[in-house]
N, CA, C and O atoms as a GROMACS GRO file, in nm:
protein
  468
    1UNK      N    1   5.797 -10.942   0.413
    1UNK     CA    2   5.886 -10.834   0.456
    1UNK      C    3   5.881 -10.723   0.353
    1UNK      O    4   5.864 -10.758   0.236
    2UNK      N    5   5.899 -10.561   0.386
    2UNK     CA    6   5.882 -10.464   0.311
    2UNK      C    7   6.030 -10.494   0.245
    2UNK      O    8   6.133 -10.552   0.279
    3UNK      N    9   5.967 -10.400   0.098
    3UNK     CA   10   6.118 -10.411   0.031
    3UNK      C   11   6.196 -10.289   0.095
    3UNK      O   12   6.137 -10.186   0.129
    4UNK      N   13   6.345 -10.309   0.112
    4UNK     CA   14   6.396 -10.190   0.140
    4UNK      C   15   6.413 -10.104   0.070
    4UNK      O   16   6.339 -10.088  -0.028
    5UNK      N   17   6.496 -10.036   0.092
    5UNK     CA   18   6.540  -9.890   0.051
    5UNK      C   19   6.587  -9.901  -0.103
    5UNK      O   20   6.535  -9.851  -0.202
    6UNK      N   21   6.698  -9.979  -0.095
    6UNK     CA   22   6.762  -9.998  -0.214
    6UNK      C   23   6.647 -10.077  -0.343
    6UNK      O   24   6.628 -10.027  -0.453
    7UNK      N   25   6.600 -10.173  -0.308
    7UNK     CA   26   6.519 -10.253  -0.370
    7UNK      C   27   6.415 -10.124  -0.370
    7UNK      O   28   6.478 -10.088  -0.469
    8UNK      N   29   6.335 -10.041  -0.356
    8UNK     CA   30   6.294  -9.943  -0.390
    8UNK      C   31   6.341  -9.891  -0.506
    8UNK      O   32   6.319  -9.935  -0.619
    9UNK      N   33   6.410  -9.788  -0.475
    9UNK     CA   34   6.532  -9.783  -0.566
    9UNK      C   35   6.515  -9.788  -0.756
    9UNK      O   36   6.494  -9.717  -0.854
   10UNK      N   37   6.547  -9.955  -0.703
   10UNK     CA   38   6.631 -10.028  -0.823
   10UNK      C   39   6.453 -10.051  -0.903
   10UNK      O   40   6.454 -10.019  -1.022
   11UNK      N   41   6.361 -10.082  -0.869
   11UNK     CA   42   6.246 -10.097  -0.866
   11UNK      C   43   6.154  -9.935  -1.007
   11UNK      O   44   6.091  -9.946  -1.113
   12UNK      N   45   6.198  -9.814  -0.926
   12UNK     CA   46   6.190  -9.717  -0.960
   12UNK      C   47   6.260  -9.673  -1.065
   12UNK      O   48   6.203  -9.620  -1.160
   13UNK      N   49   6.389  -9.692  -1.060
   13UNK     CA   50   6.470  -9.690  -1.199
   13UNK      C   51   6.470  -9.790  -1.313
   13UNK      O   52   6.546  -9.791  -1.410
   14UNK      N   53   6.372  -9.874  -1.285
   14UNK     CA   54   6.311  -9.939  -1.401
   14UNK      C   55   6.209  -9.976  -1.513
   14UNK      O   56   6.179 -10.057  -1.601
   15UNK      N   57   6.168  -9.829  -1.429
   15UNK     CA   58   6.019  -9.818  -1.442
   15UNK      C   59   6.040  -9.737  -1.606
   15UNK      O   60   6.126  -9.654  -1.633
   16UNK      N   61   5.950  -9.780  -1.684
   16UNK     CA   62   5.963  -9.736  -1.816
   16UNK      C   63   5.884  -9.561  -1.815
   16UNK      O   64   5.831  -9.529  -1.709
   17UNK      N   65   5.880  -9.466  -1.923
   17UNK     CA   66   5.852  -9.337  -1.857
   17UNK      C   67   5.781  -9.290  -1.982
   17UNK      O   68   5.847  -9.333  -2.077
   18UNK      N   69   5.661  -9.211  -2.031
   18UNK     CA   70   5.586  -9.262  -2.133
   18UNK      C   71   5.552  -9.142  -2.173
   18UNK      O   72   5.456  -9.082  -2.124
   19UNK      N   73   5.652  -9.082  -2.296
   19UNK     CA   74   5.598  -8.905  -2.300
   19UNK      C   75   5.486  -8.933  -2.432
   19UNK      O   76   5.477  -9.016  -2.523
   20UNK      N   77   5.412  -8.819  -2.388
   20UNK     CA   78   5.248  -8.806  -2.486
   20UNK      C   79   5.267  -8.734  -2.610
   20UNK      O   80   5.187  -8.754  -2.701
   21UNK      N   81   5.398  -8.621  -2.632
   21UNK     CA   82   5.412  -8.539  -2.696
   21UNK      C   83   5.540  -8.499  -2.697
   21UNK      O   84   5.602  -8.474  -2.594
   22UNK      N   85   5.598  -8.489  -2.832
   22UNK     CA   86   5.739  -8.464  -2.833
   22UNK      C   87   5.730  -8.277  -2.814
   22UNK      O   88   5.645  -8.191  -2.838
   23UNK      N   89   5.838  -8.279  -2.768
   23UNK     CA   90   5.835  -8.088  -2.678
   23UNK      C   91   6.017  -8.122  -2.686
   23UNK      O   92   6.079  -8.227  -2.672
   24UNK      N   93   6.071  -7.961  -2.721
   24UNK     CA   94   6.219  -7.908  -2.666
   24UNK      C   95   6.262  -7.964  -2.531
   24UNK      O   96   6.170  -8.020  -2.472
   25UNK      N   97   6.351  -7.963  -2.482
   25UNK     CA   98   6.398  -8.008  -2.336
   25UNK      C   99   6.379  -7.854  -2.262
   25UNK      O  100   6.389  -7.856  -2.140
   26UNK      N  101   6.356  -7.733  -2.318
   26UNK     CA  102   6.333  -7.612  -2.270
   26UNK      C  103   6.177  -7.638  -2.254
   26UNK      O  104   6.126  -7.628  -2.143
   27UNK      N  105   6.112  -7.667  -2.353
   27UNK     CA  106   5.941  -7.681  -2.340
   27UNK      C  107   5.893  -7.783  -2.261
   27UNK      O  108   5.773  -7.780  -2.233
   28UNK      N  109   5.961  -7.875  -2.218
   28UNK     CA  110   5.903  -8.044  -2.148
   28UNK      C  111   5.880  -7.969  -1.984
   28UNK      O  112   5.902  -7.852  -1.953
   29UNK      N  113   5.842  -8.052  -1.920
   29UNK     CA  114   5.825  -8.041  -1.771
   29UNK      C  115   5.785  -8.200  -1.718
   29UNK      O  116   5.730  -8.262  -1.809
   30UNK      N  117   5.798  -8.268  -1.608
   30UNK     CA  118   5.769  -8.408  -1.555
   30UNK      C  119   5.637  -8.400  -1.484
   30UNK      O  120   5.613  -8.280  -1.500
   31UNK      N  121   5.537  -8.448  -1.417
   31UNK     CA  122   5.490  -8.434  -1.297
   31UNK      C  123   5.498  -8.581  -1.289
   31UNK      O  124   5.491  -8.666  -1.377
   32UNK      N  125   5.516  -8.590  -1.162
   32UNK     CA  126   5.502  -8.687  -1.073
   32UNK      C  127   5.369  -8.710  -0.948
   32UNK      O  128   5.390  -8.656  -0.839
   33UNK      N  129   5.239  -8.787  -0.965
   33UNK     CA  130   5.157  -8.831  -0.864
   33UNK      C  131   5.134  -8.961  -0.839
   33UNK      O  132   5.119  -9.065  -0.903
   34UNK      N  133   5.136  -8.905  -0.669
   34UNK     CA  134   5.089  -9.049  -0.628
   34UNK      C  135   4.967  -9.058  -0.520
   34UNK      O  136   4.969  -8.962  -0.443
   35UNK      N  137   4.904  -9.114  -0.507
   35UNK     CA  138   4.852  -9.149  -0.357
   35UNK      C  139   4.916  -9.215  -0.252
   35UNK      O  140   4.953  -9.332  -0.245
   36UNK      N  141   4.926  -9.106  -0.156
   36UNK     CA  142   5.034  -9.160  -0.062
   36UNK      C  143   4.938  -9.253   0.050
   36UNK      O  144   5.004  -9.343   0.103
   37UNK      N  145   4.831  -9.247   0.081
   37UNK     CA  146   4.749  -9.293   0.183
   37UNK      C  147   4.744  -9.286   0.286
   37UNK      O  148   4.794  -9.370   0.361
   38UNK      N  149   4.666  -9.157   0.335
   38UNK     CA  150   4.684  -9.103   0.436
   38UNK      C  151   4.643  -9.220   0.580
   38UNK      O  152   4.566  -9.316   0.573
   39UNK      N  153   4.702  -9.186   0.669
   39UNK     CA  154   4.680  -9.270   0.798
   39UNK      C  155   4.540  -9.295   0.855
   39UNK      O  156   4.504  -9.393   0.919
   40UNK      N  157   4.452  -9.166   0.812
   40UNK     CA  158   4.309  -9.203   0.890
   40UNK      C  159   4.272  -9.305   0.817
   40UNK      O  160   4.206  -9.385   0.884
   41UNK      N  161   4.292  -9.345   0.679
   41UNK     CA  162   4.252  -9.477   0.619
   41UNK      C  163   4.284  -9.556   0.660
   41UNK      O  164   4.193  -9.626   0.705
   42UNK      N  165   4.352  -9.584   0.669
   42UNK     CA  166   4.446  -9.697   0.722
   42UNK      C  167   4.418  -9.745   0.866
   42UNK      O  168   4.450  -9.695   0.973
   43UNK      N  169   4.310  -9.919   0.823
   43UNK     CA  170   4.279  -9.984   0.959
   43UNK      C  171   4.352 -10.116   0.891
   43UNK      O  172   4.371 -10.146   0.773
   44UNK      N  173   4.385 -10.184   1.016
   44UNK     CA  174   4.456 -10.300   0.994
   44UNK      C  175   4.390 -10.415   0.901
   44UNK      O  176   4.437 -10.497   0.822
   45UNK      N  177   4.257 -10.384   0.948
   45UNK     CA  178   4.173 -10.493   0.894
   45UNK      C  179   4.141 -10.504   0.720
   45UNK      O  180   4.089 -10.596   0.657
   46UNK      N  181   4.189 -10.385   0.679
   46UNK     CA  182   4.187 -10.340   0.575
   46UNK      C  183   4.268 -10.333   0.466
   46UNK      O  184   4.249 -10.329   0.345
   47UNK      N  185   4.419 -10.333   0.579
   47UNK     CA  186   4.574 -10.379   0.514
   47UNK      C  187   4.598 -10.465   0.563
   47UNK      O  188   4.695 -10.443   0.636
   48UNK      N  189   4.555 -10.590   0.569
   48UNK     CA  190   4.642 -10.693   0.660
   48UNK      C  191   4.742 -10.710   0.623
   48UNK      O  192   4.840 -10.717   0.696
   49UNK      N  193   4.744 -10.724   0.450
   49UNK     CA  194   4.878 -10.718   0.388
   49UNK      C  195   4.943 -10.675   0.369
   49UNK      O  196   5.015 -10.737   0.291
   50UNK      N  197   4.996 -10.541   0.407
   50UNK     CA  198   5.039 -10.447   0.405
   50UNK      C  199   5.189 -10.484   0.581
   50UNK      O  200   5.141 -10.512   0.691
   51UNK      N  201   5.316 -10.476   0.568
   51UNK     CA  202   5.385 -10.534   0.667
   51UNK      C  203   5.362 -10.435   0.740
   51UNK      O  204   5.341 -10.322   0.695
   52UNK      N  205   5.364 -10.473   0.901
   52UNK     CA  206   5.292 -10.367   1.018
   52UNK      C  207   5.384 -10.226   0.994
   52UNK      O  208   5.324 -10.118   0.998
   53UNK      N  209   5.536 -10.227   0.969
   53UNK     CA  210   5.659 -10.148   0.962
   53UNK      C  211   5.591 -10.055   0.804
   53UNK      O  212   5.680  -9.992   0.747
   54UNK      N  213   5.486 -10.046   0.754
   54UNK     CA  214   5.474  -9.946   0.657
   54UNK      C  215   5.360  -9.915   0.647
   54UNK      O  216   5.318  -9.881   0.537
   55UNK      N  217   5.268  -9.919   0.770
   55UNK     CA  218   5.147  -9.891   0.825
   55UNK      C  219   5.120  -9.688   0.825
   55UNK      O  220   5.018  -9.628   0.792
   56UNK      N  221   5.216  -9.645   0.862
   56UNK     CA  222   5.220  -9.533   0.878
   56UNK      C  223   5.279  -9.466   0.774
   56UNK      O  224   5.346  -9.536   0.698
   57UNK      N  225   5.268  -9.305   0.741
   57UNK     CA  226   5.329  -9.234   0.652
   57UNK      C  227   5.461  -9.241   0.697
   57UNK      O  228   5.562  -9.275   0.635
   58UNK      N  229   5.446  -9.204   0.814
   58UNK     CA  230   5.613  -9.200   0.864
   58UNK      C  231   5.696  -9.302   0.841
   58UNK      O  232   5.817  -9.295   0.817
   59UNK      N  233   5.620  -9.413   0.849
   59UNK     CA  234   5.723  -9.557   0.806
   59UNK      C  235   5.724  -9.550   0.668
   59UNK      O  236   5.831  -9.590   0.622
   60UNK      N  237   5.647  -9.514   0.587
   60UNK     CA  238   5.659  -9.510   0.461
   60UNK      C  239   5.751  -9.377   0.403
   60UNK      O  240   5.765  -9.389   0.281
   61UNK      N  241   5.800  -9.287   0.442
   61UNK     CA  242   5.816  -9.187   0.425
   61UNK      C  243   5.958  -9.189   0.389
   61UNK      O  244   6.003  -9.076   0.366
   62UNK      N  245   6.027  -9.267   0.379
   62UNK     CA  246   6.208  -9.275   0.329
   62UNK      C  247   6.172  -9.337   0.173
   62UNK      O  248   6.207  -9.282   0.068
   63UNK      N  249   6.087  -9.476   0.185
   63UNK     CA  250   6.043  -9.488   0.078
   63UNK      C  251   5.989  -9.388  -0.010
   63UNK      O  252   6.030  -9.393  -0.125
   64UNK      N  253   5.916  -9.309   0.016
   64UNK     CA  254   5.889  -9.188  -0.095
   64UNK      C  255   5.958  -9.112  -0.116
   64UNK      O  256   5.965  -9.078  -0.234
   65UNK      N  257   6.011  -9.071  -0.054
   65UNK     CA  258   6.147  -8.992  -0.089
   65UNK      C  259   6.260  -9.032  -0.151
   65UNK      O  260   6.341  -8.947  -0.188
   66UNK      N  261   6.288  -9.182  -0.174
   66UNK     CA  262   6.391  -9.228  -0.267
   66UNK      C  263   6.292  -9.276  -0.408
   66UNK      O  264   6.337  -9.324  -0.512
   67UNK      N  265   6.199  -9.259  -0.388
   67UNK     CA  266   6.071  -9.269  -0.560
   67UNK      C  267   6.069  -9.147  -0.597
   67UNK      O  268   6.090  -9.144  -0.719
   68UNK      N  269   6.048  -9.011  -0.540
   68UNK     CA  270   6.034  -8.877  -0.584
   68UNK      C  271   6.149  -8.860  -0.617
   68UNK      O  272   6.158  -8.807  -0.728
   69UNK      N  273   6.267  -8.887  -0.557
   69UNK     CA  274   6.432  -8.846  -0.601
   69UNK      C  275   6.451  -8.911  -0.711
   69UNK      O  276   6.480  -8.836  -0.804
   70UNK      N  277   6.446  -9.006  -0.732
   70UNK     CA  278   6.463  -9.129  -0.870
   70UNK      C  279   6.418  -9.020  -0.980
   70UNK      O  280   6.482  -8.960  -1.068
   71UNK      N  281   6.254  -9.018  -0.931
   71UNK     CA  282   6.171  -8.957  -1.064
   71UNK      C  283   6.194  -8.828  -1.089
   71UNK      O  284   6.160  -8.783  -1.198
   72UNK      N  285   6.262  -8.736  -0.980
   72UNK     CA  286   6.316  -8.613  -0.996
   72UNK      C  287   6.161  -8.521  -1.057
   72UNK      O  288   6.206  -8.436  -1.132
   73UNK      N  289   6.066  -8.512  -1.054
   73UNK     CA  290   5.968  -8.461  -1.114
   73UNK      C  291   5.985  -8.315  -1.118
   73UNK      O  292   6.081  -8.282  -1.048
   74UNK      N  293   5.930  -8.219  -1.172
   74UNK     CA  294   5.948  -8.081  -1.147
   74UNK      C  295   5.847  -8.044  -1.096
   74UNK      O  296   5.857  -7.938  -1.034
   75UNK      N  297   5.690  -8.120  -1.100
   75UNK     CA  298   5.561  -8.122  -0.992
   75UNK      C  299   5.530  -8.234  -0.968
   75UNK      O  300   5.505  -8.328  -1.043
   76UNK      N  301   5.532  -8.219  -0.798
   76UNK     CA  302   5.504  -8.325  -0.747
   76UNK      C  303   5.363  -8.308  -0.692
   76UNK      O  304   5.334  -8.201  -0.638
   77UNK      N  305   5.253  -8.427  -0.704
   77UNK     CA  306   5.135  -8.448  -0.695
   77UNK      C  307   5.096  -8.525  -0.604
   77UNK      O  308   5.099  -8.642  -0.642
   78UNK      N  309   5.050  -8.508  -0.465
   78UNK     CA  310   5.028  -8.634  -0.352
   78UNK      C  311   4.876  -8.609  -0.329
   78UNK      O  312   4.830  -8.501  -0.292
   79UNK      N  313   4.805  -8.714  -0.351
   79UNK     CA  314   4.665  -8.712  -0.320
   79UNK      C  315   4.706  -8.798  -0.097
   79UNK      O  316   4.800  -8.842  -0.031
   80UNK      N  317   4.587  -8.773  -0.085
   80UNK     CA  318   4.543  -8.848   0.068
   80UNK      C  319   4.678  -8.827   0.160
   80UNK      O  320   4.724  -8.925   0.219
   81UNK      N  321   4.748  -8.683   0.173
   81UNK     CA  322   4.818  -8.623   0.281
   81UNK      C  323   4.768  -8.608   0.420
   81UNK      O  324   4.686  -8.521   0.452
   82UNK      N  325   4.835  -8.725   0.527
   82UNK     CA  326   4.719  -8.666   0.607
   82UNK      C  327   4.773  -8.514   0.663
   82UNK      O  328   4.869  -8.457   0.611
   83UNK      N  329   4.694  -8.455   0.782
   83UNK     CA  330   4.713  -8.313   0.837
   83UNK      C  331   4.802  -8.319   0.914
   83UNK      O  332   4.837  -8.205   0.945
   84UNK      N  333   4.890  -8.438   0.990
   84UNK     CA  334   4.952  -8.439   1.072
   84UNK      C  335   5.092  -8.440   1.003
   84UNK      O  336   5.190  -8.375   1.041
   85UNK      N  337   5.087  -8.522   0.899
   85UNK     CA  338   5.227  -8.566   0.821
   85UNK      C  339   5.260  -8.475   0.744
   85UNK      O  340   5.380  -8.453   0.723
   86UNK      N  341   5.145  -8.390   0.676
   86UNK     CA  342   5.180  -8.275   0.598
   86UNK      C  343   5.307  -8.193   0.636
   86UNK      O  344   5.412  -8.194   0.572
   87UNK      N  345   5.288  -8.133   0.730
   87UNK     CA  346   5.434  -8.059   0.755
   87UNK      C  347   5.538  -8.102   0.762
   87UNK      O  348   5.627  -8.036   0.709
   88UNK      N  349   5.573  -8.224   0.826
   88UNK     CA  350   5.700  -8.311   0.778
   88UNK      C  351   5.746  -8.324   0.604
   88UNK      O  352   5.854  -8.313   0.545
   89UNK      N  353   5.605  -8.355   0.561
   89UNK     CA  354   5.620  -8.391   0.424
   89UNK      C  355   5.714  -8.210   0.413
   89UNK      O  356   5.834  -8.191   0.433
   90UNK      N  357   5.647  -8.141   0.388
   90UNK     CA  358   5.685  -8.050   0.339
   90UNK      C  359   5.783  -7.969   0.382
   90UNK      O  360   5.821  -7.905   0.284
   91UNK      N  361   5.856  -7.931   0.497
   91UNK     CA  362   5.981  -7.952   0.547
   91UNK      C  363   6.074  -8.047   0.459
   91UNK      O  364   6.181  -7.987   0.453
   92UNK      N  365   6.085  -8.158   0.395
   92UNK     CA  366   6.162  -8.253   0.348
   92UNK      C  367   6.137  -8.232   0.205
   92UNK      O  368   6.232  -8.274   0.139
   93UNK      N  369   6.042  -8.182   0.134
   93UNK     CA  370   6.042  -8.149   0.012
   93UNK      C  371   6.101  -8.032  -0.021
   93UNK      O  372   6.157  -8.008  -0.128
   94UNK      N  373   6.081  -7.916   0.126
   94UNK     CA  374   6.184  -7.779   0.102
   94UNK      C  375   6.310  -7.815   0.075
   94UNK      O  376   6.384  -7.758  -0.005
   95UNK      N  377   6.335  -7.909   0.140
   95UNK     CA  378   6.474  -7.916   0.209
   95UNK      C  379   6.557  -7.999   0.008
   95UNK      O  380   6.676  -7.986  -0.022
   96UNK      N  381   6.498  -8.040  -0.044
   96UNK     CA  382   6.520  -8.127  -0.178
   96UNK      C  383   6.461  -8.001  -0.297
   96UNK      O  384   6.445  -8.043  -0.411
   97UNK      N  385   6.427  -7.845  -0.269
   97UNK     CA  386   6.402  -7.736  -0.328
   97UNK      C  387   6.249  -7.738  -0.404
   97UNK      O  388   6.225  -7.678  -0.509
   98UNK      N  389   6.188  -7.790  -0.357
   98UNK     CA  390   6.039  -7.785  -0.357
   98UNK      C  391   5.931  -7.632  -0.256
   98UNK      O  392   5.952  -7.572  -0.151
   99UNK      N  393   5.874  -7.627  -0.309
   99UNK     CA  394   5.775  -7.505  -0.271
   99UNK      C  395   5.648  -7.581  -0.279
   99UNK      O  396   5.638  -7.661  -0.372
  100UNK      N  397   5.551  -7.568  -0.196
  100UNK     CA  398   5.390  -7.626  -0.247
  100UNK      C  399   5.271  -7.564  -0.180
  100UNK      O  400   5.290  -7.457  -0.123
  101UNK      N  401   5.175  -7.605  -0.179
  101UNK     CA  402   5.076  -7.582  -0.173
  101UNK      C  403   5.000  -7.722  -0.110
  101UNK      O  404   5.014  -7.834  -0.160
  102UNK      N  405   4.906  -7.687   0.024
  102UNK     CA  406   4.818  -7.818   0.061
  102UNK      C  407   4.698  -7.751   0.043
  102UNK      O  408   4.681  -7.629   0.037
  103UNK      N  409   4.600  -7.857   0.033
  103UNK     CA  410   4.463  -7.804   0.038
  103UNK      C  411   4.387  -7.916   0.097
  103UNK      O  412   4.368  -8.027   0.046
  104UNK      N  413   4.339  -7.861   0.240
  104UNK     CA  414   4.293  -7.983   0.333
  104UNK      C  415   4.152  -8.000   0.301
  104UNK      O  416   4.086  -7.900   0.277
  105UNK      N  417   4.080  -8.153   0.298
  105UNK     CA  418   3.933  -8.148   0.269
  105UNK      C  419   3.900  -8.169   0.412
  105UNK      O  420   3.908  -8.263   0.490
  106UNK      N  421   3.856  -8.028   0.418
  106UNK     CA  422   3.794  -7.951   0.524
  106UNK      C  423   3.623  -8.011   0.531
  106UNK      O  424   3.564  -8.023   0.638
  107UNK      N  425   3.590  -8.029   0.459
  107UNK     CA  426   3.434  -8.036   0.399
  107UNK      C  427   3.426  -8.165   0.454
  107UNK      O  428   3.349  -8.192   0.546
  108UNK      N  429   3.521  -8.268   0.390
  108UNK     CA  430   3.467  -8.406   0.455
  108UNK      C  431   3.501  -8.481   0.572
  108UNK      O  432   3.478  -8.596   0.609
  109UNK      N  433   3.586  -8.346   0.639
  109UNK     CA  434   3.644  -8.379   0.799
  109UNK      C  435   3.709  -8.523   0.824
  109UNK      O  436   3.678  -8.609   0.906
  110UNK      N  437   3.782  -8.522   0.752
  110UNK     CA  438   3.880  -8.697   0.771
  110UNK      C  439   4.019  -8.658   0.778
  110UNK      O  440   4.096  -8.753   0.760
  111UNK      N  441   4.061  -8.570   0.795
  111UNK     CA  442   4.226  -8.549   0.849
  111UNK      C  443   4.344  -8.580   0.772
  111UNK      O  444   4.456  -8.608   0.814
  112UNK      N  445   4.299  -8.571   0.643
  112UNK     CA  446   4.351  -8.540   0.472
  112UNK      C  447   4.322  -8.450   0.394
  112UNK      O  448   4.216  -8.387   0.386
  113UNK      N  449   4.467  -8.438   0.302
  113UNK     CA  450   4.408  -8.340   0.199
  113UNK      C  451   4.462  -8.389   0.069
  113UNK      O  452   4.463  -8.509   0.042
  114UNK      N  453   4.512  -8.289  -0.019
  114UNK     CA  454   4.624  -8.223  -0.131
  114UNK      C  455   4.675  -8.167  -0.119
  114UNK      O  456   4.644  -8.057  -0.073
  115UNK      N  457   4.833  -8.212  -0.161
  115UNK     CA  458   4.932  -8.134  -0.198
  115UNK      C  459   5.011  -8.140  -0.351
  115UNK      O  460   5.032  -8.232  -0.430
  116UNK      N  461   5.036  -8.017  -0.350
  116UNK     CA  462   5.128  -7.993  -0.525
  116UNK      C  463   5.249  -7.899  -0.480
  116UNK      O  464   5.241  -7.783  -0.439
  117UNK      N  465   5.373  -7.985  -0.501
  117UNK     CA  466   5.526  -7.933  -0.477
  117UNK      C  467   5.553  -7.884  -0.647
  117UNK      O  468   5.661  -7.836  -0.681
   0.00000   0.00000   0.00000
């Protein structure tokens, strides 16, 4: 069974956080990336393990949003966006005061890209 929401969460806020260089709290900045895994990847045969309920971005998509809120980042970094989810994504990152940028790989025609909030 997927972990929920909370167990997310609690999961995320435990996560130890590993600065490279001491900087002012005026000079610091966070980024936050992940690979979200876009849907055209995603064949069953491939995730079997993966519970059927987090197969999709969309099912996955409360979950990332309580990991990005946790980590509060000031840039957020999502590799393998697909083209369909993108605008949701980003609608819901406005909406939490994010601005971004996608950049679809057009070149290798698979229905993903990048994005930077």
């Amino acid at each position: 069974m997927a972990a929920g929401k909370s167990e997310i969460r609690k999961l995320t806020e435990q996560r130890k956080v590993h600065v490279g260089a001491l900087a002012t709290v005026e000079e610091s900045f966070s980024v936050v990336s992940y690979n979200i895994l876009a849907d055209c990847w995603v064949k069953p045969e491939w995730y079997s393990y993966t519970p059927a309920d987090c197969r999709t971005s969309l099912q996955r998509h409360d979950r990332l949003m309580d990991e990005l809120e946790v980590l509060n980042g000031d840039i957020v970094c999502l590799q393998e966006v697909g083209v369909e989810y993108q605008p949701f994504l980003e609608r819901e990152l406005e909406k939490r005061g994010y601005s971004g940028e996608y950049c679809r790989h057009v070149l290798l025609g698979d229905g993903q890209g990048d994005a930077t909030f």
